[in-house]
C-alpha positions as a Markdown table, in Angstrom:
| # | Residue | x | y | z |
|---|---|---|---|---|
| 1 | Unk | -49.0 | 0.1 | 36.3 |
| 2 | Unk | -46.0 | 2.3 | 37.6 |
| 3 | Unk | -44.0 | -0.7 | 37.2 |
| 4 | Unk | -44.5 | -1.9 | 34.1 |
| 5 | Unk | -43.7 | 1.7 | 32.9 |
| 6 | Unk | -40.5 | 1.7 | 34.7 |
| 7 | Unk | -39.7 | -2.0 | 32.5 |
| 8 | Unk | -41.2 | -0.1 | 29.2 |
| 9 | Unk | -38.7 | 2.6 | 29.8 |
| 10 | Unk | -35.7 | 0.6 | 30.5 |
| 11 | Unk | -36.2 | -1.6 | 27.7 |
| 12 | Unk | -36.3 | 1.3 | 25.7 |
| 13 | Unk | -32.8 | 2.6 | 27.2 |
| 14 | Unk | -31.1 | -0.8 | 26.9 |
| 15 | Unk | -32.3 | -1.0 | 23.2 |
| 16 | Unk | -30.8 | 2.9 | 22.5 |
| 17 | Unk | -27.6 | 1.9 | 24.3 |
| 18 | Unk | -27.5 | -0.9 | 22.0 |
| 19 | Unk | -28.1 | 0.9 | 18.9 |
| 20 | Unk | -25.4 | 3.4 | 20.0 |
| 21 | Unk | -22.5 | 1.2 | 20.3 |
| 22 | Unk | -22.5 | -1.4 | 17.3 |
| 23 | Unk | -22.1 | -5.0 | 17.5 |
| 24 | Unk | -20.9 | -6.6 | 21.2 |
| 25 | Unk | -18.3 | -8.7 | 19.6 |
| 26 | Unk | -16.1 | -5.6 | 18.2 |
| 27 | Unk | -16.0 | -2.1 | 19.2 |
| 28 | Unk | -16.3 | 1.0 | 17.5 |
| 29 | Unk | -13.5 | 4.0 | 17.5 |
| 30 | Unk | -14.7 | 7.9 | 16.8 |
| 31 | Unk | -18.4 | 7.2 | 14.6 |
| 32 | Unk | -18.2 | 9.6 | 11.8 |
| 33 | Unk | -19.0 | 8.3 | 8.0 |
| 34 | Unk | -19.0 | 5.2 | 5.4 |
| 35 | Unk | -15.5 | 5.0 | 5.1 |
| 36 | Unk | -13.4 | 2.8 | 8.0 |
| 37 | Unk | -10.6 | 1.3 | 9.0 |
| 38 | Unk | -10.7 | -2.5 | 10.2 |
| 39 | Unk | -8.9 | -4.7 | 12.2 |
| 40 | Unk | -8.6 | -8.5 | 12.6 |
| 41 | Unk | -6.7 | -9.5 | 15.6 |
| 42 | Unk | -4.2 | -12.4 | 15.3 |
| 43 | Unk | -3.0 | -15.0 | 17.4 |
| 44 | Unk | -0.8 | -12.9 | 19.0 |
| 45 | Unk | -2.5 | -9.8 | 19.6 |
| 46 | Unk | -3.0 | -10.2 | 23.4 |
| 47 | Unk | -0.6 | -12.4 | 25.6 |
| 48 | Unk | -0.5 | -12.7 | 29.5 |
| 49 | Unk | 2.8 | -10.8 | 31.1 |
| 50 | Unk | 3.8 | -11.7 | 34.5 |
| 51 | Unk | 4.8 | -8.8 | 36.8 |
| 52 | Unk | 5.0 | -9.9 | 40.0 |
| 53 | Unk | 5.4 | -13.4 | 41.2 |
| 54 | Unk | 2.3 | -15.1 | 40.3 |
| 55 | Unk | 0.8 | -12.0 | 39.2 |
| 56 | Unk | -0.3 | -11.4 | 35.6 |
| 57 | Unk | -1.8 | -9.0 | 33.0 |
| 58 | Unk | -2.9 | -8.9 | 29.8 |
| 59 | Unk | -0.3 | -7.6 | 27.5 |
| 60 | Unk | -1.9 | -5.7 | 24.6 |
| 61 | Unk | -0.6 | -3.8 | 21.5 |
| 62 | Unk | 0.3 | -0.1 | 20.6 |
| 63 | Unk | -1.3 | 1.4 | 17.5 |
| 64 | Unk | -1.5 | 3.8 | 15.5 |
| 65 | Unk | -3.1 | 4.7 | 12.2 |
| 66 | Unk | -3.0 | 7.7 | 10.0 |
| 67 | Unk | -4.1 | 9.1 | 6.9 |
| 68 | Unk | -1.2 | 11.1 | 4.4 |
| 69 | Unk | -1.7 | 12.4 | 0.5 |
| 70 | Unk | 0.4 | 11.4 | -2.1 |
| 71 | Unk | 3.0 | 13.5 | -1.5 |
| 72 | Unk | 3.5 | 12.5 | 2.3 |
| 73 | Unk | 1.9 | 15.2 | 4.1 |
| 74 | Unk | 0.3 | 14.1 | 6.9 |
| 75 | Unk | -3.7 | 14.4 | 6.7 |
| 76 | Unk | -5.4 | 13.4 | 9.6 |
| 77 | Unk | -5.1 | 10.5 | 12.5 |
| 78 | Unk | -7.3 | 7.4 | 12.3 |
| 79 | Unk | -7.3 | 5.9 | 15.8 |
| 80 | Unk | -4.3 | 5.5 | 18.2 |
| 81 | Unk | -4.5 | 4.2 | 21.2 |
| 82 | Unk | -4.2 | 6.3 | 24.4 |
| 83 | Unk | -1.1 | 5.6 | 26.0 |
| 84 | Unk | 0.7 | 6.9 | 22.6 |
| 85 | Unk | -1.3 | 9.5 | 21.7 |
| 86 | Unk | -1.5 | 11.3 | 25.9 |
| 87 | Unk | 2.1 | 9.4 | 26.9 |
| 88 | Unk | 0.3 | 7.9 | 29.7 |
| 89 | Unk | 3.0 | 5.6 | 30.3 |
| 90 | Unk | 3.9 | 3.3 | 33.6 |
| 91 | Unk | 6.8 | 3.3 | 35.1 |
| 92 | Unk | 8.5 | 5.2 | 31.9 |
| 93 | Unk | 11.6 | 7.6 | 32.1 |
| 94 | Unk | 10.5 | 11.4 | 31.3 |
| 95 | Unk | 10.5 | 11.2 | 27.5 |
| 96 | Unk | 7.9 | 8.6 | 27.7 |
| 97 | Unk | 8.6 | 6.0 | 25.1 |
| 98 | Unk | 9.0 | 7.2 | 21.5 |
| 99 | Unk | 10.2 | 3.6 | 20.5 |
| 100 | Unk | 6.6 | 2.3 | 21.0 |
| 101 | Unk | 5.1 | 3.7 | 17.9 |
| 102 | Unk | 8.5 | 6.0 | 16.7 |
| 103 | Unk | 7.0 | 6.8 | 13.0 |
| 104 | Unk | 3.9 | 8.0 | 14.2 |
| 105 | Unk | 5.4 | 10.3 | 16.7 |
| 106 | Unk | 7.7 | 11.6 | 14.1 |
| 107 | Unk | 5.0 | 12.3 | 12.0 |
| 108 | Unk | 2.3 | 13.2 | 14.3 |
| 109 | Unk | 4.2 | 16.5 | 14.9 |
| 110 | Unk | 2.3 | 17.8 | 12.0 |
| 111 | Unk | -1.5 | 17.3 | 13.6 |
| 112 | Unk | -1.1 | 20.8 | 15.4 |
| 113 | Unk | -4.8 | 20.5 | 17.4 |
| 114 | Unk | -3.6 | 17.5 | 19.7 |
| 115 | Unk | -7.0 | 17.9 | 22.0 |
| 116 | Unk | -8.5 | 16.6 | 18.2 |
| 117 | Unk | -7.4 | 13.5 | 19.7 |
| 118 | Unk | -9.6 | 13.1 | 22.3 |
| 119 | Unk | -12.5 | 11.9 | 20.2 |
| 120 | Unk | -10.6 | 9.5 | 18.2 |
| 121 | Unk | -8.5 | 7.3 | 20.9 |
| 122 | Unk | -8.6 | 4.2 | 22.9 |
| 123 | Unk | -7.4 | 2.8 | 26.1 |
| 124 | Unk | -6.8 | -0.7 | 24.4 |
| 125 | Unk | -8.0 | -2.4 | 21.9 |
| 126 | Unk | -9.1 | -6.2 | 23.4 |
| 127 | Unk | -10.9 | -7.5 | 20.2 |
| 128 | Unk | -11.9 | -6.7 | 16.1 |
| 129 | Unk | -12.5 | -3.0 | 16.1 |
| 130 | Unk | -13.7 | -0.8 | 13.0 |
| 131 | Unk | -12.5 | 2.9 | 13.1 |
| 132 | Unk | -14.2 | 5.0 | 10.8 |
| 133 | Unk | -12.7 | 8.0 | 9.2 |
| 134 | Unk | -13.5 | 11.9 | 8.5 |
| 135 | Unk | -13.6 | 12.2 | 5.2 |
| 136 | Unk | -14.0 | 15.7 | 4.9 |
| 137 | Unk | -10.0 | 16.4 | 4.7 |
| 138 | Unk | -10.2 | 14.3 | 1.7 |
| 139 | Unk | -10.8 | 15.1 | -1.8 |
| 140 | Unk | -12.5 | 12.0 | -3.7 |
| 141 | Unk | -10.8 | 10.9 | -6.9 |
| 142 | Unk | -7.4 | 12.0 | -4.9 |
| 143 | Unk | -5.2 | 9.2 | -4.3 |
| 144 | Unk | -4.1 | 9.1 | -0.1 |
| 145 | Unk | -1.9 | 6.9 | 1.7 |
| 146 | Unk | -3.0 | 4.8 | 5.0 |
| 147 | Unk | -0.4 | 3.8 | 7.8 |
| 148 | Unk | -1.3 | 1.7 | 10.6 |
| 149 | Unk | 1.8 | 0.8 | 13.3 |
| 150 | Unk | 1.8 | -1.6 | 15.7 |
| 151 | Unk | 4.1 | -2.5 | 18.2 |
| 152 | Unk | 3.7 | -5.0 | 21.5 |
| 153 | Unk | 6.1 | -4.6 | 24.7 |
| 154 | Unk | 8.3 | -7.7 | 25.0 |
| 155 | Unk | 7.4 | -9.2 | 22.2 |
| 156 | Unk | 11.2 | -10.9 | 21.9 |
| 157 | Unk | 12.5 | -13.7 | 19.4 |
| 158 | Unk | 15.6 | -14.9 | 19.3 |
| 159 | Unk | 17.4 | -11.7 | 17.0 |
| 160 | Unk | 14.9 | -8.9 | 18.5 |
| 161 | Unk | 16.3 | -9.5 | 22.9 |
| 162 | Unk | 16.7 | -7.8 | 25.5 |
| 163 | Unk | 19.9 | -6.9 | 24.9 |
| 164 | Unk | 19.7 | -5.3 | 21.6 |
| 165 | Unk | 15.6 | -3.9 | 21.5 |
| 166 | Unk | 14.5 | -2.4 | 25.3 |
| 167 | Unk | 11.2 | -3.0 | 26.6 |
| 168 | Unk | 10.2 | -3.7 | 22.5 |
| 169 | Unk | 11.6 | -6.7 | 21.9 |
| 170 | Unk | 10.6 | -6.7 | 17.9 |
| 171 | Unk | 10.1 | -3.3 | 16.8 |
| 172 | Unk | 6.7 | -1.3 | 16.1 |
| 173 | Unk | 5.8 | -3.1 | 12.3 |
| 174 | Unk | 4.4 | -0.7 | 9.5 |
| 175 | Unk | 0.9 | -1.8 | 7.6 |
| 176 | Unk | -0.2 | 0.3 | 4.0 |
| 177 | Unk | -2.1 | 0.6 | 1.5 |
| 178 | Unk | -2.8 | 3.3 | -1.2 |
| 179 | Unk | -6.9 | 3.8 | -1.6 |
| 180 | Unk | -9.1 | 6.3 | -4.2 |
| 181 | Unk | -10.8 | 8.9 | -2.2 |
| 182 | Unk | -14.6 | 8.2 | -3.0 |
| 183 | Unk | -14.3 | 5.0 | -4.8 |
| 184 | Unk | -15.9 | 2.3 | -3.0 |
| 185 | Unk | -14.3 | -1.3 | -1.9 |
| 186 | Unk | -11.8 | -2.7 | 0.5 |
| 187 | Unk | -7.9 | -2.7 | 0.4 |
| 188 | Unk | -6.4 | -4.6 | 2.6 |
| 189 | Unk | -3.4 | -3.1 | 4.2 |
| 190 | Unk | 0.1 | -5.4 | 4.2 |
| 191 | Unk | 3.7 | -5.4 | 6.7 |
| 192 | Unk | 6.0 | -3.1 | 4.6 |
| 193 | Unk | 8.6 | -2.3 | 7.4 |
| 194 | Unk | 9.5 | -1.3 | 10.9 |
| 195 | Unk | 10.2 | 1.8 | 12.6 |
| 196 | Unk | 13.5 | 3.2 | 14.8 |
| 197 | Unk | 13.9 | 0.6 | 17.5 |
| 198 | Unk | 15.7 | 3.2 | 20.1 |
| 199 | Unk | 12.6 | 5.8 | 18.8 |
| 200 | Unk | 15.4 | 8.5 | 17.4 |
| 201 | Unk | 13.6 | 9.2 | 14.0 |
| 202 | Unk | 10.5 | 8.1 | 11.8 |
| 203 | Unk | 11.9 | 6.7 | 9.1 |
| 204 | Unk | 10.7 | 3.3 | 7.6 |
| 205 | Unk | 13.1 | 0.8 | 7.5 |
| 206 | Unk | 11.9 | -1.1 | 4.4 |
| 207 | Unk | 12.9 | -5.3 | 5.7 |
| 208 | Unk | 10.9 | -7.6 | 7.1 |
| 209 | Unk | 13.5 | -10.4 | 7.8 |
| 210 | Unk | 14.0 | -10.9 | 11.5 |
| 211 | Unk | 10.1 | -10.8 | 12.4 |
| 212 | Unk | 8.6 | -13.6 | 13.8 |
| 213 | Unk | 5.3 | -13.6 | 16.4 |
| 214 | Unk | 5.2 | -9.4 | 15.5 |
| 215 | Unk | 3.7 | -10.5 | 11.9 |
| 216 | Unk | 0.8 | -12.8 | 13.6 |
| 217 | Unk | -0.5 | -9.2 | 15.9 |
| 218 | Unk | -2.7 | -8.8 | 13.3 |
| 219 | Unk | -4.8 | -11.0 | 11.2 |
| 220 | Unk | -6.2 | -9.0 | 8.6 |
| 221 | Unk | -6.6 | -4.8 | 8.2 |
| 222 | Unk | -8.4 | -2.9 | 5.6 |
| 223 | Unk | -9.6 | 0.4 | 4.5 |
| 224 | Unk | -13.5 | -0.1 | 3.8 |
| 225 | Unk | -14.6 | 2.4 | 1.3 |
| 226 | Unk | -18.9 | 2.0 | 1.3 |
C-alpha cells in the first residue's frame, strides 16, 4: 500500500513539473503575462566550433531583446542571455566583450536595477523559446518599440574575417518591430541593421549588404499580443 502511494505521489510531482515548465520542445524565459516574444531558430542558429584538436562545442548565439517607447527611452529588458547581461565571458580581456551585443549595452545603461536581471536571463538558448513580457511598464493604446540583437562568435564570410571583425566575424544584426500596447495579434520582427563591430557605441548602422549565414540565425521572431 506504501508503495503504490509513493508512485501516486510521484506521478503527481512529474505531472506539476510538467505543468510548470511548458512544452519540452521549446523553453520558456521569465513567465509573467499574455503578451511574448517568440523565436524560430534557423539553420544557423547553432554550429559545432572546434577548440582543441578533435575537440568540439556547440557554438550558440548572443541575444538580446528590449522593449523602448516611441521616443527611444528604454522601457524594460525582454530576455538576454547570461553571458551578456553578467559578462560571464571565457577567456575575455577585462572589458569583457561589448562587441557581442554593442547596442544593447549602450542602451542597457538605462535599466538602473541590473539584479532585475536575474529573473529574466538565460545561459543559452538550444531551441524555439517564447519570452513573455511585463506589461505593467506599458500603457495599452501607446505605441512601443521592440529590439532583439543577435550576434554569433565566428560567424565569418568572406567581407566580415578575421582580420577586419575579431572574435565576431559578422557583426551582432538588429531585429524590430513597432506593436500597440493592448491590441491583440502578432508582428513579426524583421533585420534592420547591425551594431558597432569593435563595440565603441550603440548606434544602428542602417545596411544589410555584406550579411550572409548572420541573416539565417533566426527563422522567424514575433511579438505575440493575446
Amino acid at each position: 500500500m506504501k508503495k503504490i502511494g509513493l508512485v501516486f505521489c510521484l506521478l503527481v510531482c512529474l505531472g506539476v513539473i510538467y505543468c510548470t515548465t511548458g512544452k519540452s520542445n521549446g523553453q520558456k524565459l521569465d513567465i509573467l503575462n499574455n503578451m511574448e516574444l517568440a523565436v524560430e531558430p534557423g539553420e544557423n542558429w547553432l554550429s559545432k566550433m572546434k577548440v582543441f584538436l578533435f575537440i568540439s562545442v556547440k557554438n550558440s548565439p548572443q541575444l538580446a531583446s528590449w522593449i523602448e517607447d516611441n521616443n527611444g527611452n528604454y522601457i524594460s529588458a525582454i530576455a538576454i542571455t547570461e553571458k551578456s547581461a553578467k559578462g560571464k565571458w571565457i577567456s575575455a580581456p577585462k572589458e569583457g566583450r561589448p562587441e557581442a551585443l554593442p547596442v544593447w549595452n549602450h542602451r542597457q545603461h538605462n535599466f538602473s536595477a541590473a539584479n532585475a536581471l536575474d529573473g529574466i536571463t538565460s545561459a543559452s538558448v538550444k531551441g524555439s523559446f517564447q519570452a513573455n513580457i511585463d506589461r505593467e511598464s506599458l500603457i495599452d493604446g501607446n505605441t512601443y518599440n521592440v529590439f532583439l540583437e543577435i550576434n554569433k562568435s565566428f560567424d565569418y564570410n568572406n567581407y566580415w574575417t578575421k582580420d577586419n571583425s575579431g572574435v565576431n566575424g559578422q557583426p551582432a544584426l538588429i531585429y524590430h518591430a513597432q506593436f500597440i500596447a493592448g491590441q491583440p495579434g502578432s508582428i513579426s520582427l524583421v533585420p534592420v541593421g547591425y551594431g558597432s563591430v569593435d563595440g565603441s557605441d550603440g548606434n544602428i548602422i542602417r545596411e544589410l549588404e555584406n550579411f550572409t549565414t548572420a541573416l539565417s540565425i533566426i527563422q522567424n521572431a514575433a511579438i505575440v499580443i493575446k
